[in-house]
Structure formats: structure tokens, C-alpha cells
C-alpha positions as CSV (number, residue, x, y, z in Angstrom):
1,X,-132.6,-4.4,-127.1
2,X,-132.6,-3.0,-130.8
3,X,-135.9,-2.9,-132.4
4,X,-136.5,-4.0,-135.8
5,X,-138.7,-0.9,-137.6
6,X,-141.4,-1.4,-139.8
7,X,-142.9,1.3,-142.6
8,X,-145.7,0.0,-143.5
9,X,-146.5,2.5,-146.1
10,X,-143.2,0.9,-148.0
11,X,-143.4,-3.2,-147.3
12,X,-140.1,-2.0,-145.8
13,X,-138.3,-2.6,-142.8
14,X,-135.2,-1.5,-141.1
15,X,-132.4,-2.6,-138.7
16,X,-129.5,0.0,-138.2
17,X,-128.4,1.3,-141.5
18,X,-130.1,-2.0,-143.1
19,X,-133.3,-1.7,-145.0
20,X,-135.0,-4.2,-146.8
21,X,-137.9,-4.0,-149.5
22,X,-140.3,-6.7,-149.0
23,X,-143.9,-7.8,-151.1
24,X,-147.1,-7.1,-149.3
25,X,-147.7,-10.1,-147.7
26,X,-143.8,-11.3,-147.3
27,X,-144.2,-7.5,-145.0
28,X,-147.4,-9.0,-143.0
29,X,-146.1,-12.4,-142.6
30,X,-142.7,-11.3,-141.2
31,X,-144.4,-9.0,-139.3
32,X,-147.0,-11.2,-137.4
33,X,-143.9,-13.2,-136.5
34,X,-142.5,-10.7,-135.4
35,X,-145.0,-9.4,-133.3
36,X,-145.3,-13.0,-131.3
37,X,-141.5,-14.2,-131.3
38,X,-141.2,-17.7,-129.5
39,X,-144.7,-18.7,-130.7
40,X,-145.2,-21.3,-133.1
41,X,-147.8,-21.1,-135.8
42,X,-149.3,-23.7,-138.1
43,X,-149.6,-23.3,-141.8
44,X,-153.3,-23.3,-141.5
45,X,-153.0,-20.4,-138.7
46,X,-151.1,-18.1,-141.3
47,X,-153.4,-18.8,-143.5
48,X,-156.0,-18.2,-141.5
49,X,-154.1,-14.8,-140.5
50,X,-153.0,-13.8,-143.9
51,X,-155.3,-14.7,-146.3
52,X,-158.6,-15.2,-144.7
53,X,-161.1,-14.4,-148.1
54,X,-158.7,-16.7,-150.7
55,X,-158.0,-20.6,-150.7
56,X,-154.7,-20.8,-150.9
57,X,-152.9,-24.0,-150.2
58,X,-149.9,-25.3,-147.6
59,X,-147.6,-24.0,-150.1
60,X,-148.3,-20.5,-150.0
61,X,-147.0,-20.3,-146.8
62,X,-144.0,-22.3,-147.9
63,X,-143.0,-20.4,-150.6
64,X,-143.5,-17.3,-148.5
65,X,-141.2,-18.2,-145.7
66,X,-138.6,-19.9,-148.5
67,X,-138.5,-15.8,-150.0
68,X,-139.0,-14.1,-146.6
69,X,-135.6,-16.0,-145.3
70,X,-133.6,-15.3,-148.5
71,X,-134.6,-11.5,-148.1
72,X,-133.7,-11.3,-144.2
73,X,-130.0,-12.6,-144.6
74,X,-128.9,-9.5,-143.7
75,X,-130.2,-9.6,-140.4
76,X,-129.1,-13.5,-140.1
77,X,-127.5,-12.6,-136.7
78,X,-130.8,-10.5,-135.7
79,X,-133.5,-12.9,-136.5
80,X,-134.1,-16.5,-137.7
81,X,-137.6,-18.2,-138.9
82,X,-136.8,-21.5,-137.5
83,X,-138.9,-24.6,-139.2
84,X,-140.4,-27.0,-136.0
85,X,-141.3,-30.3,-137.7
86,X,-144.5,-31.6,-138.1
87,X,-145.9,-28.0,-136.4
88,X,-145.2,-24.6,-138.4
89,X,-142.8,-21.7,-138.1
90,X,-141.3,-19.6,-135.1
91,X,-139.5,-16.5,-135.0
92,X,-136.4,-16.6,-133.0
93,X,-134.7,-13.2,-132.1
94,X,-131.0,-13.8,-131.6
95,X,-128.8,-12.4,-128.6
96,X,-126.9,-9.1,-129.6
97,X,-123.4,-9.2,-128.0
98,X,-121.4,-6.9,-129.6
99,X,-122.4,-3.2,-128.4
100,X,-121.2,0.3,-129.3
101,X,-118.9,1.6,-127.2
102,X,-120.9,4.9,-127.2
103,X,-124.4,3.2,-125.8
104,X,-122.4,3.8,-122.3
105,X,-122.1,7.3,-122.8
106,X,-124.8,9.2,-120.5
107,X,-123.8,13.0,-121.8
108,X,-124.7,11.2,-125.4
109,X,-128.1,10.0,-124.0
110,X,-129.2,13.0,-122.1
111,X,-128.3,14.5,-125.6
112,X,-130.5,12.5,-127.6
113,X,-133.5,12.4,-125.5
114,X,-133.3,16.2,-125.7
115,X,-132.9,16.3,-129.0
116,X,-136.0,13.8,-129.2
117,X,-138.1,15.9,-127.2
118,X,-137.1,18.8,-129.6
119,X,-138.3,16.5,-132.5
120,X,-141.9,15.5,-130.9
121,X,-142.4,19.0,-129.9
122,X,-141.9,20.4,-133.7
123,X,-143.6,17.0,-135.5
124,X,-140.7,15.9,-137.0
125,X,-141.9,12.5,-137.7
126,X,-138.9,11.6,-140.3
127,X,-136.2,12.3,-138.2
128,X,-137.7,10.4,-135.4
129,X,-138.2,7.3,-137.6
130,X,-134.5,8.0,-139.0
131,X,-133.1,7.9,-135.4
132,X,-135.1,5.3,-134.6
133,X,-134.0,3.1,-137.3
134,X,-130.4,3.3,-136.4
135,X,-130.1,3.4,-132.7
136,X,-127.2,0.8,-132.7
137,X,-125.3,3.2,-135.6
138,X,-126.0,5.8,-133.1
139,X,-125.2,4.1,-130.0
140,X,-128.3,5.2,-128.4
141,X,-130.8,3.1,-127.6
142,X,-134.5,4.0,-126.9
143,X,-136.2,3.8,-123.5
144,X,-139.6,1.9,-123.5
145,X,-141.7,5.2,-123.3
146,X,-139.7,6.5,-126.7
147,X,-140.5,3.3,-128.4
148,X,-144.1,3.0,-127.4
149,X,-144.5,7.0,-128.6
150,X,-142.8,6.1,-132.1
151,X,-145.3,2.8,-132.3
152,X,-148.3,5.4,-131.7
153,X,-146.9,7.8,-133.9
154,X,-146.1,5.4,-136.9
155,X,-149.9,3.7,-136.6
156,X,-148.1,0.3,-135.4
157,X,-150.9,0.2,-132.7
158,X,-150.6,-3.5,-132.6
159,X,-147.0,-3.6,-132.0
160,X,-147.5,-1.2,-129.4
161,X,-150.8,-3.1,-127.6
162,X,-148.3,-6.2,-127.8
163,X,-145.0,-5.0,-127.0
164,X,-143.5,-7.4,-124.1
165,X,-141.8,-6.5,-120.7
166,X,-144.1,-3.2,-120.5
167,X,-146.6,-2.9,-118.4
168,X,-150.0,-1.9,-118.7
169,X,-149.6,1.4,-117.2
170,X,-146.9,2.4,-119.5
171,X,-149.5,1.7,-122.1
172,X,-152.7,3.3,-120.8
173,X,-152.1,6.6,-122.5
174,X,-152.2,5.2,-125.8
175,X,-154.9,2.5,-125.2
176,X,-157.3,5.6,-124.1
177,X,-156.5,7.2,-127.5
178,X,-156.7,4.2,-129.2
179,X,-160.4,3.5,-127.5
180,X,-161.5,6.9,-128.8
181,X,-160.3,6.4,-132.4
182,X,-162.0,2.7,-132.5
183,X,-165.4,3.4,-130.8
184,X,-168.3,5.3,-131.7
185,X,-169.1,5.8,-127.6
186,X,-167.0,9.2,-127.0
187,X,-169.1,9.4,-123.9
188,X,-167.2,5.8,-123.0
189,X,-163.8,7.0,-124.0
190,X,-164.4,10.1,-121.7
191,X,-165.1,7.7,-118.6
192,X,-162.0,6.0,-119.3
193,X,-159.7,8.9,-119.5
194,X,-161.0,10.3,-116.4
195,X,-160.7,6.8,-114.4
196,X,-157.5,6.6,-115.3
197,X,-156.5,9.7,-113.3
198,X,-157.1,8.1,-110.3
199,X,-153.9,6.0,-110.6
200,X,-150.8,6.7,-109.1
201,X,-149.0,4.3,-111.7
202,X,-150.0,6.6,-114.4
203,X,-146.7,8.3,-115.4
204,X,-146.4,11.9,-114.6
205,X,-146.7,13.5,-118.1
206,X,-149.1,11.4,-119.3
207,X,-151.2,12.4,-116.4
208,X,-151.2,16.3,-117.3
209,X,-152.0,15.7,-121.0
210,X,-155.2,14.0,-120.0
211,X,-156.0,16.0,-117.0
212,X,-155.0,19.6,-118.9
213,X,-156.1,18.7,-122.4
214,X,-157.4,15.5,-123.4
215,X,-160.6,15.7,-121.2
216,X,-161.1,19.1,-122.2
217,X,-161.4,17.8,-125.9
218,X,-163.8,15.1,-125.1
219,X,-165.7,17.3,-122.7
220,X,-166.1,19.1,-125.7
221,X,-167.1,16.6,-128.5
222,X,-169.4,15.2,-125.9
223,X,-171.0,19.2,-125.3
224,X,-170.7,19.5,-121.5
225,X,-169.8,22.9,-122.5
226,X,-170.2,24.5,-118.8
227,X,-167.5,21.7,-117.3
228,X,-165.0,22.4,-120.2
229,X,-165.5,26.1,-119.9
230,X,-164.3,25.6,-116.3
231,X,-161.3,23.1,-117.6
232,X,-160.3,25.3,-119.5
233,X,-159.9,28.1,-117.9
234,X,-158.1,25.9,-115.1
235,X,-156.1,24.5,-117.6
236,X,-154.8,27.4,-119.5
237,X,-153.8,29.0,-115.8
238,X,-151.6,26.2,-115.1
239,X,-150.2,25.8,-118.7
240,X,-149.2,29.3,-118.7
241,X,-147.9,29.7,-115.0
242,X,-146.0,26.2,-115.5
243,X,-144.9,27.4,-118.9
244,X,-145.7,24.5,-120.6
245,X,-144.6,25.3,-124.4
246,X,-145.9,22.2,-126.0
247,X,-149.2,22.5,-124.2
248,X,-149.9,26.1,-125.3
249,X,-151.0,25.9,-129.0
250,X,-153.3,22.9,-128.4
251,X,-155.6,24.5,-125.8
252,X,-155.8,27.6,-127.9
253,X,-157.0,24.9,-130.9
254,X,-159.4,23.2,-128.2
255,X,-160.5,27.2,-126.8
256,X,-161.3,27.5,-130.1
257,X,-163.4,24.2,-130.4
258,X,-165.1,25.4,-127.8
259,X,-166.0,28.5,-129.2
260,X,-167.7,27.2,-132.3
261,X,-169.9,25.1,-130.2
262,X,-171.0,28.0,-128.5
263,X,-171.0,29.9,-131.7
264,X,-169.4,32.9,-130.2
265,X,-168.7,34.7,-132.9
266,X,-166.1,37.4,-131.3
267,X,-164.8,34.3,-129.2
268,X,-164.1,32.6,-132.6
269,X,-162.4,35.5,-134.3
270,X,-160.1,36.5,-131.6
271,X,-158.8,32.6,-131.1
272,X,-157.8,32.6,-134.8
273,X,-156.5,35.9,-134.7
274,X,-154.7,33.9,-131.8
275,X,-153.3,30.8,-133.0
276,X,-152.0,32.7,-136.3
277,X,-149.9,35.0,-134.2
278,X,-148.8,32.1,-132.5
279,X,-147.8,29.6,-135.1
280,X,-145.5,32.2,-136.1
281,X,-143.6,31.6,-132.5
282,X,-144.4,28.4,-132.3
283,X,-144.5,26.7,-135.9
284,X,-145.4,22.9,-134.5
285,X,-146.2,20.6,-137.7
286,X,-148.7,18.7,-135.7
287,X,-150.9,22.1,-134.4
288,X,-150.2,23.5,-138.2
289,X,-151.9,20.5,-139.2
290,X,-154.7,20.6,-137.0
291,X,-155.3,24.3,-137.3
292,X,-156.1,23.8,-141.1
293,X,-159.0,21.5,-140.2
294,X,-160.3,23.9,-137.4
295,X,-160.0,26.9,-140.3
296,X,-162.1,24.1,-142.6
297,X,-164.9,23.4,-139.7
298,X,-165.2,27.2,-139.4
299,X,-165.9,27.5,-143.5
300,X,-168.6,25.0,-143.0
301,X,-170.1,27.0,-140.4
302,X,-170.1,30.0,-142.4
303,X,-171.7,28.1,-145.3
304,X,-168.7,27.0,-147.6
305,X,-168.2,23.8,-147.9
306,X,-165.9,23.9,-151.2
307,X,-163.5,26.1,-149.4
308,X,-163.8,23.7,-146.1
309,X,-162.4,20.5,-147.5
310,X,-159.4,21.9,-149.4
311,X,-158.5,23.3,-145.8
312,X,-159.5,19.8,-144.2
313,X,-157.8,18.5,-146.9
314,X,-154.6,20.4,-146.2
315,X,-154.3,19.7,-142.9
316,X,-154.3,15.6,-144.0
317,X,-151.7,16.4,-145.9
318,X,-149.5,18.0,-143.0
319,X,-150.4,15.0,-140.8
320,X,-149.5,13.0,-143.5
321,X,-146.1,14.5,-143.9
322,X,-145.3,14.9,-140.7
323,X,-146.1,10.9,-140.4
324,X,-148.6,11.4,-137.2
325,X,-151.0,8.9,-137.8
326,X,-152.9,9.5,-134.5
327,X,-153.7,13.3,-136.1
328,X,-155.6,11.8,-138.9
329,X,-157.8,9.6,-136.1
330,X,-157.9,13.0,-134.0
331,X,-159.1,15.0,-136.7
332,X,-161.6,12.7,-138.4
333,X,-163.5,12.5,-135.2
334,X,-163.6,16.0,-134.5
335,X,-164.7,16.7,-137.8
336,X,-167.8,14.2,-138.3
337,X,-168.2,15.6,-134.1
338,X,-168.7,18.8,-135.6
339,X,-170.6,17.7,-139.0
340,X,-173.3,15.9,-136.8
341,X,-173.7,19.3,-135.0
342,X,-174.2,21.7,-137.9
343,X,-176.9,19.1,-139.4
344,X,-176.2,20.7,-142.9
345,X,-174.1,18.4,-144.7
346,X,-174.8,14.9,-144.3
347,X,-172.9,14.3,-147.7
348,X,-170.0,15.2,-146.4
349,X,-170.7,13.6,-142.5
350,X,-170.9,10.2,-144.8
351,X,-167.8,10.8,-146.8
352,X,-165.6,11.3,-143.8
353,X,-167.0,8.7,-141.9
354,X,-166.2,6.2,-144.2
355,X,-162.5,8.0,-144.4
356,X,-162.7,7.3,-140.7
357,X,-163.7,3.6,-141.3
358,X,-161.2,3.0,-144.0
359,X,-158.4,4.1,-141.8
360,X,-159.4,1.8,-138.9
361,X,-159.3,-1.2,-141.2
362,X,-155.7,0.2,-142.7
363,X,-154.6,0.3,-139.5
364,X,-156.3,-2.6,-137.7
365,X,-158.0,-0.6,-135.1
366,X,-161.4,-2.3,-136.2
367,X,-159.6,-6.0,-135.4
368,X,-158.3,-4.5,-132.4
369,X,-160.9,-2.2,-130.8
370,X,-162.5,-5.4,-128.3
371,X,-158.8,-5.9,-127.3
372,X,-158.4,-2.5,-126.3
373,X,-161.5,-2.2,-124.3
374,X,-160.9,-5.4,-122.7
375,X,-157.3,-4.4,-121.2
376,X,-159.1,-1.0,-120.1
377,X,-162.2,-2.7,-118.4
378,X,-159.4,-4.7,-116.9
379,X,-157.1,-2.1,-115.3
380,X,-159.9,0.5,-114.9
């Protein structure tokens, strides 16, 4: 199935080589229909749903829908808004019949996913949009794992949490992250991550990241500093021995962590020293990112906090660019983790909390965050 993409940053969205430039809430509407294809809504729901602190009237919606089907004619034989009488509007996505010939070609496919894997490793958010965007020009089409990633990655974390014929398990990586962007309780998030590795379902890889690295990080945002001196230490053996490239850089960032917390001051030095030497090799946009915010915590700790936030404030903008949305969440917590433990600047603890808060709304992690815990409670 071909996936319509939406860029949210643009009011845009995208089918093959088509893209089309919608209005704000043209972009929402379509894409809560989107998001719930086969479901009917009333014109009271959609207003409800769209425009919850105005009083608009029946019409709105009308005139909406009337513009929102002129501007899809392009993708007449994708999708349809379909008028039911007397009860609202449904989304109908249409059967695709004619196929590229190259969707059948397996040496193509093994291709791609390598050549996905080589994007995700080096952060190359754009040209993983671009390819997702015009899988059927391509003749490739993305597994369910690929798609889910690029939903995490792009901050479309309801079209993920919705996204039909995958299962739970599939999901349960990203709901875990998603439960320790949304909540306050890191403590919480740690006990889900480490439930969850007591299921067999849990694919493979996702199962090392949490095991290897994303414990260690909450282990150490929660200070159980003795049990992630001991992760560590197990982790980076099995990293190295299982030369696991993509792993490397982000334990050195979390050794690092670590370090500060401890406020080993020759520990600190050498894992800079470190992680300089090996950005060089290894020049990952994501790690680059989130190094710059590690070399801002480590200015606050040494007392200067002008210096800090144009190095936090760099690493933003390398998230940004690199359009991994998730490393904004990541790094917000760790930095107001860190801000509550020096004590010193509760200025700046209030400035990125509300950064922190401000993104959750952008990205409707506050709407969804009882959701999220829900299907984890569930499943867990």
C-alpha cells in the first residue's frame, strides 16, 4: 500500500511525485480523515476536533471540505471525501491497481533497504522523506517497520500510534519513547522499557537498543549510577565485540552522561577528547547534534551559561535539519534532567521546560500521552 506523506511544517502533503500546498486547517482536516479512513464524522465532531476554542458554524466545515476536494484532484484515484447524507464526511482510500513493474524486483529492494539503513545511520532525514514520498516512482515500497521509523522520525506520532494492520509489538519501541517524552515520571518510563524486555514479540533490534542503550540513559536521568556503571560497561563489551557501528557513538555520549553526574572530571575530559576523535570517523548528524548539547551541559557545569545555550542551541538546529524530531524530545529531557541537578539555574530549567511543553502541544503528545500509557499498561 502507498502511503500518502504529510509535512507538517509545510501544510503540505505528498503522493509520488505529487505535492500539494494546503491552508492550516484544510492540512488538519484532511489529515484527521486521513488518519480514521472508513469512519464517518459529523460536522459537529470536526468542529469539535478542529476548532475547539472558536464558534464556528456547519458551514465552516462545508466550505472546508468544498476547497479540500478541489485541491486533492490530483489524487482523485488515491482518495475520495465521500458526503453520507444526513451524517457527515468519510474518507475513502481507493484500490491501486496499476503497479510498477520494478516493485517485483528483490535485488532493487535489498538495495533500497540498504541504502535506507545507510540514511538512518548518517541522519539523513531529507532523503528519507524524499524516498518516502515517491515509493511508487521508485518502485519500492516500504515495509511496516520503515514506515513506522519515518512516522517517529517526522513527529507524526499519531499516525504512527494509529496506523492499521500493525500490531502492538511492532509499535512498542516507539510508544516507550513516546511515554518518556509525554510524562514527567522517568522512573515510570524506566519500568516500561525494562518490562518490555521480557517479550519474545519484541523484534530483535529493537530489543538491543533498549537493552544496550536506552535503559542505560534512563538509568542515568533517574541516578542509579552504580546499575548504569555496570550497563555500561556490559554494553560497550558487546557493542564493540558485535561491532555495532551505529551503537558506538551513542554510548560514548551516554559514558559521557554518566560522567558529569559523577563529576569525574578526568572521566569527562577523556570522553570528549573521545567523541571528537570519533565524529571524525563516524560523522552521524543525529550524535553531532546531540554532542552539541552534551558540550552545552558541560559549560553550565563549568559556570557559563552564555556559552551553554548557543551550544544547546546548535545542537536544535542540527536536529532540526536533520528533521529528527524525537532528538529535540531526547534532548530537552536530558537537559532540564541535568538543570534540576546542578540547582544553579532555574531561569533556564523554566525556559526549557516550557520549550519542552510547547513541543508536546506542537506535536500532540500532551492529547496523546493517556493513550500511550493506556496501550502500555495494556501489553505490559
Amino acid at each position: 500500500m502507498r502511503y500518502i506523506s504529510f509535512q507538517s511544517d509545510h501544510s503540505q502533503i505528498s503522493y509520488a511525485s505529487e505535492k500539494i500546498k494546503l491552508l492550516p486547517k484544510e492540512y488538519e482536516l484532511f489529515q484527521l480523515l486521513y488518519q480514521h479512513p472508513s469512519q464517518i464524522f459529523s460536522r459537529q465532531a470536526l468542529l469539535d476536533r478542529l476548532w475547539p476554542m472558536s464558534d464556528p458554524v456547519d458551514r465552516t466545515v462545508d466550505d472546508h471540505i468544498y476547497r479540500l476536494r478541489k485541491k486533492l484532484a490530483p489524487l482523485s484515484n488515491v482518495v475520495t471525501i465521500r458526503t453520507v447524507r444526513g451524517r457527515g464526511y468519510v474518507l475513502d482510500q481507493l484500490p491501486q491497481l496499476e503497479a510498477n513493474p520494478l516493485s517485483e524486483d528483490r535485488e532493487l529492494a535489498e538495495n533500497v533497504s540498504k541504502l535506507f539503513q545507510k540514511y538512518h545511520l548518517y541522519g539523513q532525514g531529507d532523503a528519507l522523506r524524499l524516498m518516502s514520498e515517491n515509493q511508487s516512482v521508485f518502485g519500492v515500497e516500504f515495509d511496516a517497520s520503515s514506515q513506522l521509523y519515518l512516522y517517529f522520525m517526522n513527529g507524526e506520532f499519531e499516525h504512527l500510534l494509529h496506523a492499521e494492520h500493525i500490531e502492538f509489538w511492532e509499535k512498542c519501541y516507539y510508544l516507550l519513547h513516546l511515554h518518556f517524552y509525554a510524562c514527567e515520571d522517568i522512573e515510570k518510563s524506566l519500568s516500561y522499557f525494562t518490562k518490555a524486555l521480557n517479550y519474545d514479540q519484541l523484534p530483535l533490534q529493537h530489543k538491543l537498543e533498549i537493552a544496550l542503550l536506552n535503559r542505560l540513559t534512563l538509568l542515568i536521568l533517574t541516578k542509579q549510577l552504580d546499575e548504569a556503571t555496570v550497563l555500561l560497561e556490559d554494553s560497550k563489551q558487546q557493542i564493540i565485540d558485535d561491532d555495532m557501528e551505529g551503537f558506538v557513538l551513542i554510548l560514548f555520549l551516554m559514558e559521557l552522561g554518566l560522567a558529569f553526574l559523577q563529576q569525574d572530571e578526568t572521566a569527562i575530559e577523556i570522553g570528549i577528547a573521545r567523541i571528537e576523535s570519533e565524529i571524525v570517523k563516524r560523522p552521524f548528524s543525529r550524535e553531532k547534534a546531540l554532542f552539541a548539547i552534551m558540550q552545552g551541559l558541560y559549560r553550565l557545569y563549568k559556570g557559563n551559561p552564555v556559552s551553554a545555550q548557543e551550544a544547546i542551541a546548535d545542537g536544535f538546529t542540527q536536529f532540526r535539519k536533520a528533521k529528527y524530531v524525537p532528538g529535540i524530545f531526547q534532548s530537552l529531557k536530558v537537559i532540564i534532567a541535568f538543570l534540576k541537578e546542578y540547582d544553579d539555574y532555574p531561569e533556564l530549567q523554566a525556559y526549557y521546560s516550557t520549550q519542552l511543553e510547547q513541543y508536546k502541544e506542537m506535536f500532540r503528545l500532551t492529547q496523546l500521552g493517556s493513550y500511550i500509557s493506556r496501550e502500555l499498561e495494556k501489553h505490559l
